[in-house]
C-alpha positions in Angstrom: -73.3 -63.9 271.6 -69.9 -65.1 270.6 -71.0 -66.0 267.0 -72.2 -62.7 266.7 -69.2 -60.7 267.9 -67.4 -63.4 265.6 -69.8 -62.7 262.5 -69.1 -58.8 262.9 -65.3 -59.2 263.4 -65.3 -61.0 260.4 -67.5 -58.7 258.4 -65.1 -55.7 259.5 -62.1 -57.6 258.5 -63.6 -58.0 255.1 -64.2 -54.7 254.4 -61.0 -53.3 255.4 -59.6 -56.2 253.4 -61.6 -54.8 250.2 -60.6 -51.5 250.8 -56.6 -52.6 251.3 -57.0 -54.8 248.0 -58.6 -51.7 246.1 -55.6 -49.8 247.3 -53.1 -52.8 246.3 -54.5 -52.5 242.7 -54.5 -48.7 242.1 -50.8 -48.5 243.7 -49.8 -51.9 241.6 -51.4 -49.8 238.4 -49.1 -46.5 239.1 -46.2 -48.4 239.7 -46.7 -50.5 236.6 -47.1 -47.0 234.6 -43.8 -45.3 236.5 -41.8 -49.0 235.2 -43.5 -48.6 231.7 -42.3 -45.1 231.5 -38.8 -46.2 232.9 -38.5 -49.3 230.3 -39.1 -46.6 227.4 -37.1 -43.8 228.7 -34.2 -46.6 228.5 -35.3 -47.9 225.4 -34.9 -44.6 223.7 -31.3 -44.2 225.3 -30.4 -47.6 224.0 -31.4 -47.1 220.7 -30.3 -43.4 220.3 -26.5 -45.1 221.8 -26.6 -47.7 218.9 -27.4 -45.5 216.7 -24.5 -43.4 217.4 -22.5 -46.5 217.6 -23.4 -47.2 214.2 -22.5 -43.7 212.6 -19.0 -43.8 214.8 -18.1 -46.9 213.0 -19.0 -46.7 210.1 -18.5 -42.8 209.4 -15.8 -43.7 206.8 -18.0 -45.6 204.6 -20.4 -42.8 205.3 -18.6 -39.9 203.7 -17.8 -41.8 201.1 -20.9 -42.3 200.3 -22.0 -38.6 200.6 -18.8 -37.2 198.7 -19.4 -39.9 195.3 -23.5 -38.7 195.9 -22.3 -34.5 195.9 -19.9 -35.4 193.2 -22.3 -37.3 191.1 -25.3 -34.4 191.2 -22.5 -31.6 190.8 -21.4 -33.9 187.4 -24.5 -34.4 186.3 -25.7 -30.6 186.9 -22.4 -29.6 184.9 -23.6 -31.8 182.2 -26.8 -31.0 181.5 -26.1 -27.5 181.7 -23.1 -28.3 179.0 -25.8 -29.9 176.6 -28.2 -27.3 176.7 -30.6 -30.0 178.6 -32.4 -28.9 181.2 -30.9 -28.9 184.5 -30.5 -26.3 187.5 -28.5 -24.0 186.2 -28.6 -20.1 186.5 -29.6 -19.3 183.0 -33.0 -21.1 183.3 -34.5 -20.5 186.7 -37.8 -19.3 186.7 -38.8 -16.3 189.2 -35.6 -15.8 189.8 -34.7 -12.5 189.0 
């Protein structure tokens, strides 16, 4: 009678222990997803702060660049308008009356 009271105990204990694994692995799963979200929600922090690093420190050589790029398509609109090329100027712009 032992051996059956044993048998059963042990039968219990294993299905409780299935049903406490299952639970493990769906709670390990959400918590896996809630440390993916976290490790991109920094990610994207970390990459928006070195991106604004970058522009801060470099913002001279950055204007620079966009002043010689204004002053080059203002020169070269100027010019072509000058020549009688075609260019955006107000004399030849179509629809536009």
């Amino acid at each position: 009678m032992a051996s059956l009271t044993s048998s059963l105990e042990n039968f219990v204990s294993a299905i409780f222990g299935i049903f406490r694994n299952i639970f493990d692995s769906i709670f390990a799963v959400f918590t896996s997803i809630l440390a993916l979200a976290q490790t991109a929600v920094t990610s994207i922090f970390d990459l928006a702060k070195s991106f604004l690093s970058f522009l801060i420190s470099n913002i001279l050589i950055l204007s620079v660049i966009a002043v010689a790029l204004v002053g080059y398509t203002a020169v070269t609109q100027r010019n072509a308008g000058a020549a009688g090329k075609p260019g955006l100027t107000a004399s030849n712009k179509k629809g536009l009356a």
